[in-house]
LOGU-186479 format. One record per residue (C-alpha): y, x, z; residue in three letters. Coordinates in steps of 0.25 Angstrom, whole numbers, plus 2048, in hexadecimal, padded with zeros to 3 digits. Layout:
residues N
YXZAla;...
This chain:
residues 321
4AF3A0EBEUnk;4A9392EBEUnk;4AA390ECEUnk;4B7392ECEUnk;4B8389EC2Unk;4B037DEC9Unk;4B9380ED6Unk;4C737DECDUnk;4CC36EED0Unk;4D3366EC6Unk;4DF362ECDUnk;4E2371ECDUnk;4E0374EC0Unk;4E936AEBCUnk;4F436EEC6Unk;4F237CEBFUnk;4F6374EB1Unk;502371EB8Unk;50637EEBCUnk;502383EADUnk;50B379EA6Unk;516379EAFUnk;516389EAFUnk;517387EA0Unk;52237EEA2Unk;52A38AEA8Unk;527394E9EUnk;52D389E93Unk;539388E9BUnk;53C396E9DUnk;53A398E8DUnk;54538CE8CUnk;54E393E95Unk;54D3A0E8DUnk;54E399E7FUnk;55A391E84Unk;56039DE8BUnk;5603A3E7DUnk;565398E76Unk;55D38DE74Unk;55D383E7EUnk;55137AE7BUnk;54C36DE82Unk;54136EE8BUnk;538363E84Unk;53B36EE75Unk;538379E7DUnk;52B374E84Unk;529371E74Unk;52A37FE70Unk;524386E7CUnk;51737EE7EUnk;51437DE6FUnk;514389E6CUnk;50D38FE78Unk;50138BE71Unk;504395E68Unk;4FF39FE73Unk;4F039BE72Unk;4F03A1E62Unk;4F03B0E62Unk;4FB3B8E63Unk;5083B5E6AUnk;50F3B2E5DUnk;50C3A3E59Unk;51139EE67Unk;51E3A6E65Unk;5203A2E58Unk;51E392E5CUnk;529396E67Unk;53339AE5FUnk;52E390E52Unk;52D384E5CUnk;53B387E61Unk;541388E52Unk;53F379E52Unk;549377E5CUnk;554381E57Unk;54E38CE5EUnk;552399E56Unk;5453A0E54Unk;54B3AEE59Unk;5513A8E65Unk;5433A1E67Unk;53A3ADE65Unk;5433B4E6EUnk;5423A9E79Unk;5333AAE78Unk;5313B9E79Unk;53B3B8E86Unk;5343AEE8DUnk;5283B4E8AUnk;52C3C2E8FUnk;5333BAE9CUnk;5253B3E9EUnk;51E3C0E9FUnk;52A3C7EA8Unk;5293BBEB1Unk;51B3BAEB1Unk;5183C8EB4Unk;5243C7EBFUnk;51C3BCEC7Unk;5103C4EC6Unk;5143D2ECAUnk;51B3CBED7Unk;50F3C1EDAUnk;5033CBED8Unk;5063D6EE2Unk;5073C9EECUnk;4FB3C5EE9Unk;4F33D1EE3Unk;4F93DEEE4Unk;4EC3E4EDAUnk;4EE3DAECFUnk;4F93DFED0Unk;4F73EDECFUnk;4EC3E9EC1Unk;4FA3E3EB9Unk;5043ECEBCUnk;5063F3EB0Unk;5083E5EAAUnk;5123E1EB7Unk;51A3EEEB1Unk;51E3E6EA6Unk;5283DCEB0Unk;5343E5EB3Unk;5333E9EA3Unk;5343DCE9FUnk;53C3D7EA8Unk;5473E2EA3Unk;5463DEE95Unk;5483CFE9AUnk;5543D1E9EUnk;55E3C8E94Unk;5683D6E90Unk;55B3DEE8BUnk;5543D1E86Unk;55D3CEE7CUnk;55D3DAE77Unk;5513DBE76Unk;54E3CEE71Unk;5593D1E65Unk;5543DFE63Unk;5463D5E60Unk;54E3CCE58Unk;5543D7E4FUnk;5463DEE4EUnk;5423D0E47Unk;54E3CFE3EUnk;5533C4E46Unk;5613C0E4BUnk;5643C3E59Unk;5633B8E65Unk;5703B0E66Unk;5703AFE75Unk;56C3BAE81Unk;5623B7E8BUnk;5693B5E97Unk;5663B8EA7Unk;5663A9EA9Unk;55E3A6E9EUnk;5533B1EA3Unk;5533ADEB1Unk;55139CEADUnk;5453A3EA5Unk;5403ADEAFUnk;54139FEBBUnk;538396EB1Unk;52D3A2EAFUnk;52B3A4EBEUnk;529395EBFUnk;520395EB4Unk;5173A0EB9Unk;51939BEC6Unk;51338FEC1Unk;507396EBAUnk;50339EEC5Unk;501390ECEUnk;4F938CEC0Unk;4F0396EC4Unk;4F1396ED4Unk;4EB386ED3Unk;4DF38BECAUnk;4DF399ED6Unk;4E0392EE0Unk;4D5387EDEUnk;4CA393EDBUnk;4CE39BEE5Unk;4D2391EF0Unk;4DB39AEF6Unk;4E8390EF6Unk;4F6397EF2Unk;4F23A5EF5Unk;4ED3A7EE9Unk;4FC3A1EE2Unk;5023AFEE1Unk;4F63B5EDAUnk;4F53AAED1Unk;5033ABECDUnk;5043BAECBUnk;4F63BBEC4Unk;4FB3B1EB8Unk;5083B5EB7Unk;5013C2EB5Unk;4F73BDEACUnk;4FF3B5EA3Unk;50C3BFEA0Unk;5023CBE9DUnk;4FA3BFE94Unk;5073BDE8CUnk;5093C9E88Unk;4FA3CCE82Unk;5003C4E76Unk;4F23C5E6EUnk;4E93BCE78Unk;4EE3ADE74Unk;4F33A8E81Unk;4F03B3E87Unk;4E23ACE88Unk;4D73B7E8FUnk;4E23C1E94Unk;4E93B8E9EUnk;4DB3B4EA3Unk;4D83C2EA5Unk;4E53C6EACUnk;4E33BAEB6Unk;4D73BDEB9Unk;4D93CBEBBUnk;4E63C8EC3Unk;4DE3BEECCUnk;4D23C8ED0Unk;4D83CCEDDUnk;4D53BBEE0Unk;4CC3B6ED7Unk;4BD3BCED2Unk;4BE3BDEC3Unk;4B33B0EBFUnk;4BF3A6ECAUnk;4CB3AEEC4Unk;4C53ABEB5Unk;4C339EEB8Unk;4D339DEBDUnk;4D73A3EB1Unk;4CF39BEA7Unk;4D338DEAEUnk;4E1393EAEUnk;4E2395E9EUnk;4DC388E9CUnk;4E7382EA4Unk;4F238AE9FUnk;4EB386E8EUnk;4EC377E93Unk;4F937AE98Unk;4FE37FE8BUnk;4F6374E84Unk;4FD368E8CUnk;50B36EE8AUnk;50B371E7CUnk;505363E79Unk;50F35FE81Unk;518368E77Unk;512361E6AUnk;517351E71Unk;525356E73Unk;52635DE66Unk;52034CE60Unk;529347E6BUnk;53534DE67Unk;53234AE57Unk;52F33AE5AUnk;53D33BE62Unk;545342E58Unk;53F336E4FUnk;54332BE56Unk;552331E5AUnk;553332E4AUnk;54F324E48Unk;55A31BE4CUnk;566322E45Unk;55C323E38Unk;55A312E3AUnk;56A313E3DUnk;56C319E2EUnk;562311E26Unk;56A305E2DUnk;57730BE29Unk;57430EE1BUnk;56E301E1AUnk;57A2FAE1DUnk;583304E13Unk;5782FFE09Unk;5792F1E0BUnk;58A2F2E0CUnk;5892F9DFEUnk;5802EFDF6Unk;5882E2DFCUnk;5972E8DF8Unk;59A2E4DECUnk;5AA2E7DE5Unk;5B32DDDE3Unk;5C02DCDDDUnk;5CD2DADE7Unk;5CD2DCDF7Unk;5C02D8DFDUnk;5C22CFE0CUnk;5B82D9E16Unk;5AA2D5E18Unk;5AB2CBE24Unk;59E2D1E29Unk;5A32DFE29Unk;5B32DCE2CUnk;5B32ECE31Unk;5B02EFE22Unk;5BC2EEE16Unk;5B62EBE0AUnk;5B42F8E00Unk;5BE2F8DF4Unk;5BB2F8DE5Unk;5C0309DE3Unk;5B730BDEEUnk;5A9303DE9Unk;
């Protein structure tokens, strides 16, 4: 492993950070697309907010903390919280669909006995790819709902809504397979060839590492997976140290974007600040002068000429003092 570690040059690593954040960007944007789909159309500055704050989540055990800083998160913009669990768990189960899709398609290209080891787990495509569909979704989505004493969802999934979804998945795992390819293909220094492997072999690796919801992050399991899935290119100690320089990308990744989570959530509070601040000036103005006009007027008997520097203004008569 540490040849292979000392071969690795900066300016690919750091092209590989790239690839991580902006394949992160995409999976944001297909949970966007789903949430509004549902109902809730949010900003894409509020929903980099929610999404990349509460990934961190995912690096405490168990799946639960990140989901219930999803939905909480979304609560502070008006998100209903069944209409953002149910926005969570969809693009979870499209993220897995999708990402074993590119996997089973890229594989047999590449490595026809990886993928003969991850059948059984390629199986689950055409499963979940039935229940994906936006008739048998909601129902099962309100049959969840119901289960859980909750109201139904207010709005069906819709084909267009899924297919804006599924198009942002394929770029984002697109863009996590060339995360991986840079770090590949300067260990191996075998130029693209090694593109569709390293495409398939994380998409495999990270969809089976979501699902094994009791390793935080899927920390050791996807390291496994990818190393297992690049055998057929790799020797274990190079494959390891890909892997490992990969989760340290992808945790700098997730650091930097829900840092960059925490300075829109502080951004957004200064704003709402200073956009209150002139019509609360305004009103300390006007009922200063209501204040003022009150403690100068003074009743007096008979009509009263109007006040030459107000002429707009009758004077107030005696019933009304």
């Amino acid at each position: 492993m540490h040849p292979a570690l000392s071969r690795l040059r900066w300016y690919f690593v750091a092209g590989s950070l790239a690839a991580a954040m902006a394949g992160s960007a995409c999976m944001m944007l297909a949970w966007r697309a789903l949430l509004g789909d549902l109902g809730s159309r949010l900003p894409v500055p509020a929903a980099a907010r929610v999404t990349f704050v509460a990934q961190l989540g995912k690096y405490l055990p168990g799946a639960i903390w990140s989901f219930a800083a999803h939905v909480e998160l979304g609560h502070d913009y008006q998100v209903p919280r069944r209409r953002g669990a149910a926005s969570v768990v969809v693009a979870l189960a499209v993220s897995v669909a999708v990402g074993l899709m590119i996997a089973a398609t890229a594989l047999p290209l590449s490595s026809p006995d990886v993928l003969r080891r991850f059948l059984p787990a390629l199986a689950l495509v055409p499963v979940i790819a039935v229940c994906l569909a936006p008739p048998i979704l909601h129902r099962i989505l309100n049959s969840a709902l119901r289960i859980i004493r909750q109201e139904p969802l207010e709005h069906p999934l819709s084909w267009r809504g899924l297919g804006v979804a599924l198009a942002w998945n394929v770029l984002g795992w697109l863009l996590y397979g060339i995360q991986v390819w840079l770090l590949l293909a300067d260990v191996a220094r075998d130029g693209t060839r090694s593109l569709l492997i390293a495409v398939g072999a994380y998409s495999l690796a990270f969809s089976l590492a979501l699902v094994l919801v009791i390793f935080p992050g899927g920390i050791g399991a996807r390291e496994l997976l990818l190393v297992a899935a690049l055998a057929p290119l790799l020797a274990h100690g190079p494959a390891l140290a890909v892997a490992l320089v990969t989760r340290l990308v992808t945790t700098v990744s997730d650091l930097t974007w829900g840092a960059i989570g925490v300075v829109l959530r502080r951004a957004a509070s200064v704003t709402a600040l200073a956009g209150e601040k002139p019509a609360a000036a305004a009103d300390r103005r006007q009922a200063g002068r209501h204040r003022k006009a009150a403690s100068s007027w003074r009743p007096r008997s008979g009509p009263q000429p109007a006040d030459p520097a107000d002429p707009g203004i009758p004077p107030l008569p005696e019933a009304a003092a």
